[in-house]
Every structure is written in C-alpha cells, then in structure tokens.
C-alpha positions as CSV (number, residue, x, y, z in Angstrom):
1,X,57.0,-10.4,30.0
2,X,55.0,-8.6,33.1
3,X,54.2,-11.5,34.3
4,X,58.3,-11.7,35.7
5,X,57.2,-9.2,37.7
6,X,54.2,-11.0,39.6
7,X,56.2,-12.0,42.7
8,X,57.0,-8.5,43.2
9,X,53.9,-6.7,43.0
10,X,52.4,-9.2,45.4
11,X,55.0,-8.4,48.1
12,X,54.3,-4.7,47.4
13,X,50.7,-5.1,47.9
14,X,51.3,-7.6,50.9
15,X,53.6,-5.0,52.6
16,X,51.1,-1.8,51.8
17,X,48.5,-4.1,53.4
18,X,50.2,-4.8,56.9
19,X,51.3,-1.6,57.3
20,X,47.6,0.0,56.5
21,X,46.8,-2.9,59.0
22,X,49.1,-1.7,62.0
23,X,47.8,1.9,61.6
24,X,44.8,1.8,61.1
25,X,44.9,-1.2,64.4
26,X,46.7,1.1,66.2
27,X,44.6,4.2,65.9
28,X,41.2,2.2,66.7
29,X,42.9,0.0,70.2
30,X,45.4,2.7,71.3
31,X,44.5,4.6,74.5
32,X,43.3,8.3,73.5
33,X,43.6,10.1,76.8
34,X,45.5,13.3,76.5
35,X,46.4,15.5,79.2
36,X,48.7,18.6,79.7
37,X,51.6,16.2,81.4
38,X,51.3,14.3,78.1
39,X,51.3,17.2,75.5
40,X,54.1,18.8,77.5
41,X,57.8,19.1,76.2
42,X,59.9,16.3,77.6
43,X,62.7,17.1,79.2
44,X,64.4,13.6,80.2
45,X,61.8,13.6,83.0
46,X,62.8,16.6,84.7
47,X,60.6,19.5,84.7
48,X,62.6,22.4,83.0
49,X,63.2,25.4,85.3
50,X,64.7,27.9,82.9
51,X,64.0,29.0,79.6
52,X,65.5,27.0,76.7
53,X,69.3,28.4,75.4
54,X,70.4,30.3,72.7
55,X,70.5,28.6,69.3
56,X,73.6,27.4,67.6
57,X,74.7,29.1,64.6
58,X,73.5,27.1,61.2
59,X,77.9,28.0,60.6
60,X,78.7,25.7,63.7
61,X,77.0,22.8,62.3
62,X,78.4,23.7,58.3
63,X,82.2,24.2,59.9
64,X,81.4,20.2,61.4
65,X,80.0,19.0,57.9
66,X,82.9,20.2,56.1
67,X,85.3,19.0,58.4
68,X,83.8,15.7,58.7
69,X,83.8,15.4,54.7
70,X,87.8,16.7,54.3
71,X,88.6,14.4,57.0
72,X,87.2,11.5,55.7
73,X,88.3,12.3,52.0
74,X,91.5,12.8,53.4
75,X,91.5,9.3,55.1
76,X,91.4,7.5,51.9
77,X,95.5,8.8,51.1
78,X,96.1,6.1,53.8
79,X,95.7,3.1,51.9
80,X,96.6,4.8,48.8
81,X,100.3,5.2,50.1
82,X,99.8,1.4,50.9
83,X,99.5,0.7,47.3
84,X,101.7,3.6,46.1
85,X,104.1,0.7,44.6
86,X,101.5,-1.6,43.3
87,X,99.3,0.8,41.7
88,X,102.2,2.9,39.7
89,X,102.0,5.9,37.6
90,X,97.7,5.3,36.8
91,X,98.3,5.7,40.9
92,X,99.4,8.5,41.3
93,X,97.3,10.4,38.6
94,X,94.4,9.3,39.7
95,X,95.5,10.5,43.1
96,X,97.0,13.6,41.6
97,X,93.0,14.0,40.3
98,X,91.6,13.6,43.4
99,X,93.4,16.1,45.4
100,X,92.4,18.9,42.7
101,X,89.3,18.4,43.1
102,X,89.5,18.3,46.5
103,X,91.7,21.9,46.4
104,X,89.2,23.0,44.4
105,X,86.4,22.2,46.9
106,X,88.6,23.7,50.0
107,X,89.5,26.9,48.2
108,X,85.5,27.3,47.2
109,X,84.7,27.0,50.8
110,X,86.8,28.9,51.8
111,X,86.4,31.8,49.3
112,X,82.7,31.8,50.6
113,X,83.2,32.0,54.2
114,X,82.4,28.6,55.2
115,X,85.2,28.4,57.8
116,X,84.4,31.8,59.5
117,X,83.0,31.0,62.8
118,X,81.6,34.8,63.1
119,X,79.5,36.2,60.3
C-alpha cells in the first residue's frame, strides 16, 4: 500500500536535493565582497537626504483591509441579481443568509472602532 506512494517521495527527495544544491552552490561561487555602499539602505539609487517619514497608522492599513473585504463581498450581489429568477426562493435565503452575516461582521467592526481613523 506505501509503495503507491514511491513516485512521490522520490520527487520530494529530488526537489530537497536541488534546492540544498543551489544553496549550498551559491554560497561557495558567489562573490563575498561587502562594503558600506552594499550594506547601505537602498533607496531606488538615490542617496536619501532626509530622514525617513512618519509611520502610518496600523488603522490606515485595517480601514483598507476591511474595505477591500466588504467591497469584494459586496461584489458577489452582482451576479446574484443575474440569477435572481433562476435561482428562486433557495436564492434569496441563501442571499438573505449572507447579508446577516455580513451585518453582523459590519456592526462588529464598527462597535470596535475599526472605522475610526483617529484613536
């Protein structure tokens, strides 16, 4: 019954091989010549003249997550009004569903702040 199995713990141990292979090539042949210009930040080739800006809120980024998930949940009532006819009352429960839970998930985000752009 293992034996089914042979094929694929070949290709396993093929694949673990090459990439041990490429490493371990690459760290013995690959120029080691570090220098300050090397280990400096890059900055698109331009030497940065000022200090680096303020951070971004972790809230900016959360306020783009959540509106990138309730926008694309709320993409999928597109083709369901396509198929509004076709798909009949099991249709619009299941749709009915899906925009609790979906009210449920905006009204918990909401209750904890997660829109607020200020803390």
């Amino acid at each position: 019954m293992l034996g089914q199995y042979g094929p694929l713990a070949l290709y396993v141990v093929v694949a673990v091989v090459i990439a041990a292979s490429v490493l371990g090539a690459s760290r013995l042949l690959g120029p080691r010549a570090p220098s300050a210009q090397k280990l400096a930040t890059y900055e698109c080739g331009i030497t940065p003249e000022t200090a680096v800006g303020p951070r971004f809120s972790v809230k900016f980024y959360l306020v783009a997550m959540l509106f990138m998930i309730f926008d694309v949940e709320a993409v999928s009532f597109y083709p369901w009004a396509i198929l509004l006819r076709h798909l009949g009352l099991f249709g619009l429960s299941e749709m009915a569903l899906f925009v609790v839970v979906l009210a449920v998930g905006y009204a918990y985000v909401w209750k904890r702040g997660g829109f607020q752009w200020q803390e």
